[in-house]
C-alpha positions in Angstrom: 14.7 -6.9 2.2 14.7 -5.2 -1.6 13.3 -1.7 -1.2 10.9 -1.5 -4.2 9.9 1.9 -3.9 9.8 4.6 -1.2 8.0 8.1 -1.3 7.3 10.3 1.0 3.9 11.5 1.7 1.9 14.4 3.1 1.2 13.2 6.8 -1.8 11.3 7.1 -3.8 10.5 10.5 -4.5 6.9 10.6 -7.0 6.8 13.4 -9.1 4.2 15.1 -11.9 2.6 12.6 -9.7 3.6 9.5 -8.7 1.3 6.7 -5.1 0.1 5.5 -5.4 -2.0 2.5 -2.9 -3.8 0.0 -4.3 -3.6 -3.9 -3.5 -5.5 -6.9 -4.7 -2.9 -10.0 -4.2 -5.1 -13.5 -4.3 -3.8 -16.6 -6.8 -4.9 -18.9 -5.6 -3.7 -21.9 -3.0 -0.9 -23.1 -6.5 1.8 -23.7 -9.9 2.3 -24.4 -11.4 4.0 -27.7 -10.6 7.4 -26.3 -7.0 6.4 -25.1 -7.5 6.1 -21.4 -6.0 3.0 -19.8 -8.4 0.4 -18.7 -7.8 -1.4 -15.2 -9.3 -3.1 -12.5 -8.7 -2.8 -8.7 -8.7 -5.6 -6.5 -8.0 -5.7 -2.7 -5.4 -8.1 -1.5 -5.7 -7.6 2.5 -7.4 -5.1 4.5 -7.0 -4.7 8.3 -9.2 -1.8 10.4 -7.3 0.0 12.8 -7.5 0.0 16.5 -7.0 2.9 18.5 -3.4 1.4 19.7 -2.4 1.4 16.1 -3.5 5.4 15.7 -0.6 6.9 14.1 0.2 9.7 12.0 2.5 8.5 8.9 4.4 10.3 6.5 6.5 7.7 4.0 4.9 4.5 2.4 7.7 1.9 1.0 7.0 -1.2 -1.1 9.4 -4.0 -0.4 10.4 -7.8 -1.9 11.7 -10.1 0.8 11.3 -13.8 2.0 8.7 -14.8 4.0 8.5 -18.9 5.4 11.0 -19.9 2.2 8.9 -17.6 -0.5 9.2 -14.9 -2.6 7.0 -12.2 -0.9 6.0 -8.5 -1.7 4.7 -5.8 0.7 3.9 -2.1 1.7 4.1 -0.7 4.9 3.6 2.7 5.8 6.2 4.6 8.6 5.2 6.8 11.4 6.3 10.0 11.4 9.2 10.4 13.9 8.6 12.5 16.7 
């Protein structure tokens, strides 16, 4: 696994009934008339949580690996250690 990027992050509660989504956001074109960028955001996958996956996180990494003999790129997010 190729670590693409890795930040931490202000810890976040992910609780049951939340949201964790991967995003594609493409850039239409370099700006608009008043020079602000132009994109569109586009969900890839989206899961709701259960409360067994309740979890309080506090890095998010972006990774490029192989996944059943393909090129594959991901995010995860990493629970704070206790």
């Amino acid at each position: 696994m190729k670590i693409l990027d890795r930040q931490k992050i202000a810890p976040l509660h992910l609780m049951a009934g939340d949201s964790v989504a991967v995003t594609h956001v493409e850039n239409l074109t370099p700006t608009d008339s008043s020079g602000r960028a132009i994109s569109r955001t586009r969900v890839l996958a989206k899961t709701v949580l259960d409360a067994s996956q309740a979890m309080t996180v506090d890095e998010a990494l972006l990774f490029e690996t192989t996944f059943e003999d393909r090129r594959a790129l991901g995010g995860m997010v990493l629970e704070q250690k206790k």
